[in-house]
N, C-alpha and C positions, 0 to 999 in steps of 0.2 A: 504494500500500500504506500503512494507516494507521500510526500506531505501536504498536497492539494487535496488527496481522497481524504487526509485527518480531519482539512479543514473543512470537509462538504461535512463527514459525520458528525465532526462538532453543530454545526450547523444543524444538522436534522434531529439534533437528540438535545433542543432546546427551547420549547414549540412555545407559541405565544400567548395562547387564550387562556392556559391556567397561570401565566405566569404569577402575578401577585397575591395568591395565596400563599400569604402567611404559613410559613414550617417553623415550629419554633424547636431547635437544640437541646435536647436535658437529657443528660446533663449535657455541657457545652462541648462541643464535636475540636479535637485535634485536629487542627488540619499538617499542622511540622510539629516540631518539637518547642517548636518555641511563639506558633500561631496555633491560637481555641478559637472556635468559633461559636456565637450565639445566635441562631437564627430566628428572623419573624417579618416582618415586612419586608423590612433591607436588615442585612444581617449587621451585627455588633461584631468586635475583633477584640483578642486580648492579644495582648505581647508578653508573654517572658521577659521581661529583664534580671533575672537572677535574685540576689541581695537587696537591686533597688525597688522590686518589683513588677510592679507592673504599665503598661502603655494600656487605654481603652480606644478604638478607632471604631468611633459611631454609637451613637447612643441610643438608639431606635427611638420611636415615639414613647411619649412621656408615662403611657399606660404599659407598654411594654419594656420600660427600664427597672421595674421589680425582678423579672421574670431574665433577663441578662444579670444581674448585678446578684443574683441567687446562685446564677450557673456558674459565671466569673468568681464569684466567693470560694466556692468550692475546688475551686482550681486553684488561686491563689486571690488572698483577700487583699492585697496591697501592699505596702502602702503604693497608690497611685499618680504618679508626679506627675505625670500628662495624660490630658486626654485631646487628641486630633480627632477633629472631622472633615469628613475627604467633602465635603458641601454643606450647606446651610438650609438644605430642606427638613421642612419637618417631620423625618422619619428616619433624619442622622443625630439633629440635635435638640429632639424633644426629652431625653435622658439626660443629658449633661448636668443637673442638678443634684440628682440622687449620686450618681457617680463622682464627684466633687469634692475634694477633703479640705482641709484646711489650708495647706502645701499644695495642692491640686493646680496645677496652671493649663487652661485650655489653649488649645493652639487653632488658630485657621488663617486660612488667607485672608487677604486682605478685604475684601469685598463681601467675607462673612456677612456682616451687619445688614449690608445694600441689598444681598439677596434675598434676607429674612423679613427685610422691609418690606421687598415687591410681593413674598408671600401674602403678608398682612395685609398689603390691600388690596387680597382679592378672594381672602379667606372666604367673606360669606357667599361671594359665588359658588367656591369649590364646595362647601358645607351643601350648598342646597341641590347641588350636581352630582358631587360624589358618590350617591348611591346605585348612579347608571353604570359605575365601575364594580365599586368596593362593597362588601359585607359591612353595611350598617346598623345590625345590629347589636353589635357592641359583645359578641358571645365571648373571642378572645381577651377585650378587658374586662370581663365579669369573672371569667376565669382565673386569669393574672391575678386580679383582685382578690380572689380567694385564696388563693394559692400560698399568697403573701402578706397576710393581714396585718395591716399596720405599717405598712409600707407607703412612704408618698408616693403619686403616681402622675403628680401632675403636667402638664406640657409645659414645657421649658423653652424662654426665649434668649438665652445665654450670649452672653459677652465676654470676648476672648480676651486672653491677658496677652496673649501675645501674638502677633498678626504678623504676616511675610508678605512679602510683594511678588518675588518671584523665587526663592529657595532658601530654607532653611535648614539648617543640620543642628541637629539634639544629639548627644549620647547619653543614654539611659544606662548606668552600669558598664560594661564592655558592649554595649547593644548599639550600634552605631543606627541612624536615621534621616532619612534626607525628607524633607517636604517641598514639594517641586509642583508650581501652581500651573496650571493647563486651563486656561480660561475659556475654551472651545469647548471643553465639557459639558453633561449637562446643566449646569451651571457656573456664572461668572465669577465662582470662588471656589471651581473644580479642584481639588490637588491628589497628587499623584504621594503615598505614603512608601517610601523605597526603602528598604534592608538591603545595603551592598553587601554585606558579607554573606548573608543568601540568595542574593540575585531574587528578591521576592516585590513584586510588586502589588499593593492593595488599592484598587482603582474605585472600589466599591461600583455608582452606576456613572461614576464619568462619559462612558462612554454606551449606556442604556444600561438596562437591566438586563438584556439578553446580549450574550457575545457568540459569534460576531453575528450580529444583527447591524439594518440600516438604522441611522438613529433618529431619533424625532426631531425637525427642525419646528416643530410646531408640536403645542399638545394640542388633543381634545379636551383636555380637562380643562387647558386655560392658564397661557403661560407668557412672556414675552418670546417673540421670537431667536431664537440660535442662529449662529452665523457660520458659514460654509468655512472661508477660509482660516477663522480660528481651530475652528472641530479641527480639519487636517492637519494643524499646527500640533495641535496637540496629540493626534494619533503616532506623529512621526516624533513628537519629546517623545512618548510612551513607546516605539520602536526602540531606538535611539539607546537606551537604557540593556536592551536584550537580558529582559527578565527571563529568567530560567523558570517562574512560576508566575501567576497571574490569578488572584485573589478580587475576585466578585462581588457584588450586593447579594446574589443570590445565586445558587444553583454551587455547583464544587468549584475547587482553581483549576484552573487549565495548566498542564504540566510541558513543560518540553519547551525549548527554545527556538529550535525550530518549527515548532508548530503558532507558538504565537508570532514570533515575527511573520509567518507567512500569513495567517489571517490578520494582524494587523495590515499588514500590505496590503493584499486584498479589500479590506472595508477601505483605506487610504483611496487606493484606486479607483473602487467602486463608487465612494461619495465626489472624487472628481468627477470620474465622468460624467456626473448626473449633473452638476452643475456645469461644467465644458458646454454638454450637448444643450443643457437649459438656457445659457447666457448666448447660446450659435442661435437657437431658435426664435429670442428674443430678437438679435438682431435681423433673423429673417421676418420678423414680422409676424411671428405666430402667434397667438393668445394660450395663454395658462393651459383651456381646457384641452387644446388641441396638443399641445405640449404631454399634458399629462397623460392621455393617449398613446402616447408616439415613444417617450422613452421608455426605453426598457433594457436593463441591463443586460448586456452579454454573458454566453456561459462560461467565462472564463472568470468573469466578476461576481459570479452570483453569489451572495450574501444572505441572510435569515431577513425575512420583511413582519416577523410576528411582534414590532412592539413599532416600529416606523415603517413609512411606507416608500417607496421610490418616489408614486405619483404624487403623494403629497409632499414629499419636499421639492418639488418641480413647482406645483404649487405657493409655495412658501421664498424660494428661490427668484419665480420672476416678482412677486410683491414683493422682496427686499431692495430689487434694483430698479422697479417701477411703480411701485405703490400699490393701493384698493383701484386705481381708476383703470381699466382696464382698453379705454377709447374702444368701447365696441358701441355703447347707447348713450345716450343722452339723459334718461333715464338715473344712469350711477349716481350722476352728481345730485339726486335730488333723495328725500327721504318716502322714496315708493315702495312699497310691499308689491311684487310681479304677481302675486296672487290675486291684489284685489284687482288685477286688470283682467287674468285668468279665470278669474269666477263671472265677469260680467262676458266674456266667452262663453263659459258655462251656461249663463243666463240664456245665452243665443242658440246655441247648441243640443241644451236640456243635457241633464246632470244625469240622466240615466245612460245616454247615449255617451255620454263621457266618460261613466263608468266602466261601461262595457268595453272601450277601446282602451283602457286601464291593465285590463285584464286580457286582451290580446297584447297590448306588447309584453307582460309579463313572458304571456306564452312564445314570444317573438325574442325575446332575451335581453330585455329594454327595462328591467325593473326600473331602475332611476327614472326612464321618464314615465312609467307608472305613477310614481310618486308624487311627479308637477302635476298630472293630473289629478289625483287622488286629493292632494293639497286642496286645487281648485276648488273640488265640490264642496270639499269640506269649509272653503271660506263661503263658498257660494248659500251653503244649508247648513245653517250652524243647530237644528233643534234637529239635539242631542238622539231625540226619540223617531225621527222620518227613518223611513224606508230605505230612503237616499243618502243620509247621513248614516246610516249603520251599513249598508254596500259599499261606500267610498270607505270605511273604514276599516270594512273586510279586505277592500282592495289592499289596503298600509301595507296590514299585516300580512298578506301573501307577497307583495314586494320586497316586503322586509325578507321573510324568510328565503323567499328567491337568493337574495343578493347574500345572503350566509350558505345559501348550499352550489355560490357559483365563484365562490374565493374568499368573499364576506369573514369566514369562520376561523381565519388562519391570525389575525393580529388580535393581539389583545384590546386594545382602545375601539378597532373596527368594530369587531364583534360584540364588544362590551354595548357599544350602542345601538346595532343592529340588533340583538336579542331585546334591548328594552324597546326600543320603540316596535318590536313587532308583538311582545306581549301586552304594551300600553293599547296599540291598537284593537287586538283580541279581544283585550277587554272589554272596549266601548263597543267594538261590534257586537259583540253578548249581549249589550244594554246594559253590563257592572259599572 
C-alpha cells in the first residue's frame, strides 16, 4: 500500500455525520507515555511533565470540565503550571477555571480575547440554532453533574496570563514546548502545541475536526468568515514541522510521518486548487452558483468533504473577493424576499398546479428547485390547516429527504440540516 492508499483510508474511516458526538474517556485514554487523553466534545490533553507535573491543553466546555479534571486526577493530580488552549472556542476554554491553581498561568495567542468576543456576540443566535446540530438536551451535563457532585461546572470566559504573537517556548520540567500560532486555523488565535523531543504535534480542530477533510470557510452555525491564503499558510507551518505524530480534537492521532506530511500536502493542494480555479472563474465572469457546479476536485486531490464542503467554499471564496452583490439582479440591492414575488406567480399559476410540478422535478433530480417552489406556496397559503399548505409541505419534506439520499447525508453540518428541516416539514404536513 502506497502512502496515497494511507491517505484515501484515513480519509474513509473518518465519516462526517456522527462526527460531534460527544465520546467521553474514563478513565483518560494514553495516547504516548507522556500524552492522556480526555474525551467529549473536542477532547482535553494532559502532559506528563515529571516532578513539575502537569500541562492541561483544552479544557472542554464548562459542564464537561468535572468529568476531564476527575480523569486527569487520576493520572496525575498536579501540581498544574500551565494550561494552553490551541483556540478560544467554547468547547476549549469553557474549563479553564476548575482547572486553575493558584500558580496556574494560562497561555494562548494573542487574539484569544478577540475570538471569545466574536463568540459572545452571536451566542444567542447559536443558542437558538444549535439544536438543528447538537443534543440539547442536556443528558451528558446531567450526567457529569452527577457523577461529580459538588463540583463547579460553570462556563468559563478566561483571561490569559500570558499571550504570544507568533511563538513561544515553555519548559515544563525536562519537557521542552513550543507554541507556534497559525492564524489560518479554525480560528484567528489557532496554535499549533509542539513536543520537539517527540516530534508530536496537538492541533486539536485547527484544521477541522475531521482530518484530512476540506475545511469550512464558512459555518452553518454562524461564524465570520476564514480566509484561503492564511489556512495554506498555516497547513504548510504545520508541514514544515514533520510531526512524526498528529494529535486531534477528536477521533485517535495519526501516526507516521510520512503519512501526514502527504495528507497535509494533499489538503494544501486541494484547498489551492479550489480557490486557483475559483478566482480563474471569477475573472471569467462566472457567478458563485455556476462556479459551485463546475469545481470539482480531481482524483489525485480528493480529500474527506464530511465537515466542509468544496462547493461551499467556492461559494464563500468569490464573496471574499467580490462581496453579497452578485451583479446578476437588481433586485440584491434592495431588501426583497424572491418568495413574495414567487407566490404572486403562485397566485397566477394556482398553488396546486405548483405543487405538482414540485414533485416532478423531485422525480426529475431537481430537489432544490422543489424547494423554491415549495417555498412559494407556502408564502402564497400560509393557513397552516389548507389542503395546499399541508401538500406544499409534504413536498419540503420529500425534497429534503431527496437531497440526503443523493449526497445530502455524507457532511455533518449538511445533513445536520437536511434531517431537521425535513422532519420540521413532516410534521406540519401531519397537521403536528
Amino acid at each position: 500500500m502506497t502512502v496515497e492508499d494511507e491517505v484515501d483510508r484515513l480519509i474513509d474511516e473518518r465519516p462526517g455525520k456522527e462526527l460531534l458526538v460527544p465520546r467521553y474517556d474514563d478513565p483518560a485514554k494514553p495516547l504516548t507515555d507522556l500524552i492522556f487523553r480526555s474525551g467529549g466534545t473536542t477532547a482535553s490533553y494532559l502532559l506528563l511533565a515529571g516532578a513539575a507535573g502537569r500541562i492541561i491543553v483544552n479544557c472542554g466546555l464548562g459542564y464537561e470540565a468535572p468529568h476531564h479534571k476527575r480523569v486527569f486526577d487520576a493520572v496525575c493530580p498536579g501540581p498544574t503550571p500551565y494550561i494552553i488552549t490551541t483556540q478560544a472556542h467554547v468547547d476549549h476554554v469553557g474549563g479553564v477555571a476548575l482547572f486553575r491553581e493558584p500558580t496556574t498561568r494560562y497561555v494562548a495567542q494573542a487574539n484569544n480575547l478577540v475570538c471569545q468576543s466574536d463568540d459572545e456576540r452571536i451566542a444567542r443566535f447559536r443558542i437558538r440554532t444549535a439544536g438543528v446540530w447538537f443534543d440539547m438536551t442536556g443528558s451528558d451535563a446531567i450526567r457529569i453533574a452527577k457523577e461529580n457532585p459538588g463540583v463547579a461546572s460553570r462556563q468559563d470566559k478566561p483571561v490569559p496570563d500570558i499571550t504570544f504573537s507568533e511563538r513561544l517556548s515553555l519548559k515544563v520540567g525536562e519537557l521542552p514546548i513550543e507554541c507556534i500560532s497559525v492564524p489560518g486555523g479554525e480560528t484567528i488565535d489557532s496554535t499549533i502545541v509542539w513536543l520537539p523531543k517527540q516530534r508530536t504535534a496537538l492541533i486539536s480542530n485547527m484544521l477541522g475536526p475531521l482530518f484530512p477533510h476540506f475545511p469550512n470557510f464558512n459555518t452553518l452555525r454562524g461564524d465570520r468568515y476564514r480566509w484561503v491564503e492564511p489556512y495554506l499558510h498555516s497547513v504548510l507551518t504545520l508541514r514544515d514541522l514533520r510531526p512524526a505524530v498528529l494529535v486531534t480534537g477528536r477521533h485517535e492521532p495519526i501516526v507516521g510521518e510520512a503519512l501526514i506530511h502527504a495528507s497535509l500536502t494533499r489538503l494544501h493542494d486541494a484547498v489551492d486548487f479550489v480557490h486557483t480555479e475559483t478566482v480563474a472563474g471569477i475573472n471569467e465572469g462566472k457567478d458563485p452558483d455556476r462556479l459551485m457546479r463546475e469545481i470539482v476536485l480531481p482524483a489525485h486531490l480528493r480529500v474527506g468533504q464530511g465537515y466542509g464542503k468544496v462547493s461551499w467554499a467556492v461559494r464563500t471564496i468569490w464573496e471574499t473577493y467580490i462581496g453579497w452583490f452578485k451583479l446578476r439582479s437588481t433586485t440584491e440591492l434592495y431588501p426583497t424576499v424572491a418568495d413574495e414575488a414567487f407566490a404572486e406567480l403562485v397566485a397566477l399559476s394556482g398553488a396546486d398546479a405548483v405543487v405538482q410540478r414540485g414533485r416532478e422535478l423531485v422525480g426529475e433530480g431537481q430537489p432544490a428547485a422543489a424547494i423554491h417552489l415549495g417555498e412559494a406556496v407556502l408564502r402564497h397559503d400560509r393557513n397552516p390547516a389548507s389542503t395546499t399548505h399541508l401538500a406544499a409541505a409534504a413536498l419540503m419534506a420529500e425534497a429534503h429527504q431527496r437531497l440526503l439520499d443523493t449526497g445530502g447525508d455524507r457532511s455533518f453540518w449538511e445533513s445536520g440540516w437536511l434531517r431537521a428541516q425535513r422532519d420540521h416539514w413532516q410534521q406540519v404536513s401531519e397537521g403536528s
